[in-house]
C-alpha positions in Angstrom: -9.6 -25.1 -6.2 -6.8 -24.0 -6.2 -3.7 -23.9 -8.9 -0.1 -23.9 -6.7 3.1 -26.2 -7.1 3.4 -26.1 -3.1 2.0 -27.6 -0.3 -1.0 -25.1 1.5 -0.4 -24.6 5.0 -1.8 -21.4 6.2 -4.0 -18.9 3.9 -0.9 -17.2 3.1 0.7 -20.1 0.9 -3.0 -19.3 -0.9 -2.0 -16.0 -2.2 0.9 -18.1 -4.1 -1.7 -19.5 -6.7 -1.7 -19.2 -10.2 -4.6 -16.9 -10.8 -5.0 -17.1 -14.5 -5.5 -20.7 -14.5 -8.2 -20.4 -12.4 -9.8 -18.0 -14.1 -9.2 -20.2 -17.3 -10.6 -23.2 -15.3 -13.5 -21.3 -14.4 -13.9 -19.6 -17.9 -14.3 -23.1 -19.1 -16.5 -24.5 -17.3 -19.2 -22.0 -17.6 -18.6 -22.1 -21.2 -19.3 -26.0 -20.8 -22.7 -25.5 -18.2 -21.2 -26.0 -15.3 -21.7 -22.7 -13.1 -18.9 -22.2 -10.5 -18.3 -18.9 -8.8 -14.8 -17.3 -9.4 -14.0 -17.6 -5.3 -15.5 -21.3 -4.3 -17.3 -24.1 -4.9 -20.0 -25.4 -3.0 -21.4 -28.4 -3.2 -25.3 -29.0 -3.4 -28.4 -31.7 -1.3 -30.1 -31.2 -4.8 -27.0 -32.8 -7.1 -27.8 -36.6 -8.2 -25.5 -39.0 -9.2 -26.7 -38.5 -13.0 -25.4 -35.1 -12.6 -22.1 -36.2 -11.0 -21.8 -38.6 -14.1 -22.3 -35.4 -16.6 -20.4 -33.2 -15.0 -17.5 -35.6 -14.3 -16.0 -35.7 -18.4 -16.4 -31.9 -18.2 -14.1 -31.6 -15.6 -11.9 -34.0 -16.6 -11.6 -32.0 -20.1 -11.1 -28.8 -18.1 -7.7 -30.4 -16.3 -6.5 -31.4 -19.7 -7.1 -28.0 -21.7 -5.2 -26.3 -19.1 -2.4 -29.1 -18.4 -1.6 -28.5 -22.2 -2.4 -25.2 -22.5 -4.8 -25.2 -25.2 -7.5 -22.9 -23.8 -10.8 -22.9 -23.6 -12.4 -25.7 -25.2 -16.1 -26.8 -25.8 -16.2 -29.9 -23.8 -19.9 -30.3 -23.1 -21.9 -33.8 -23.2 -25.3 -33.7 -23.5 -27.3 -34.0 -20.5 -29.6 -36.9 -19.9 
């Protein structure tokens, strides 16, 4: 994921991205159960769709928090 107001054409353009609000975005999400590494985010065989459907608000409320620059935010539903 990455946070950038250009379009990414060779790694370089990459080294353009915001990284505070990646590290917000990141920040948040842990603080919310959802694990992603600082560099990447790979995806999982062992994810259901019942995770997807958890996980999917979180995310959503992560976008929000930092499109309006209200930090961190406890977003977190319970999981089924």
């Amino acid at each position: 994921m990455l946070f950038i107001g250009k379009s990414v054409r060779a790694y370089r353009d990459t080294l353009a991205s915001d990284v505070e609000a990646n590290a917000r975005s990141n920040a948040t999400l842990r603080e919310n159960d959802v694990f992603k590494q600082p560099g990447k985010f790979h995806p999982s065989l062992l994810v259901t769709q019942a995770d997807f459907e958890w996980a999917e608000p979180v995310i959503e409320g992560v976008a929000c928090a930092l499109n309006t620059n209200s930090g961190h935010r406890h977003l977190r539903r319970k999981k089924p």
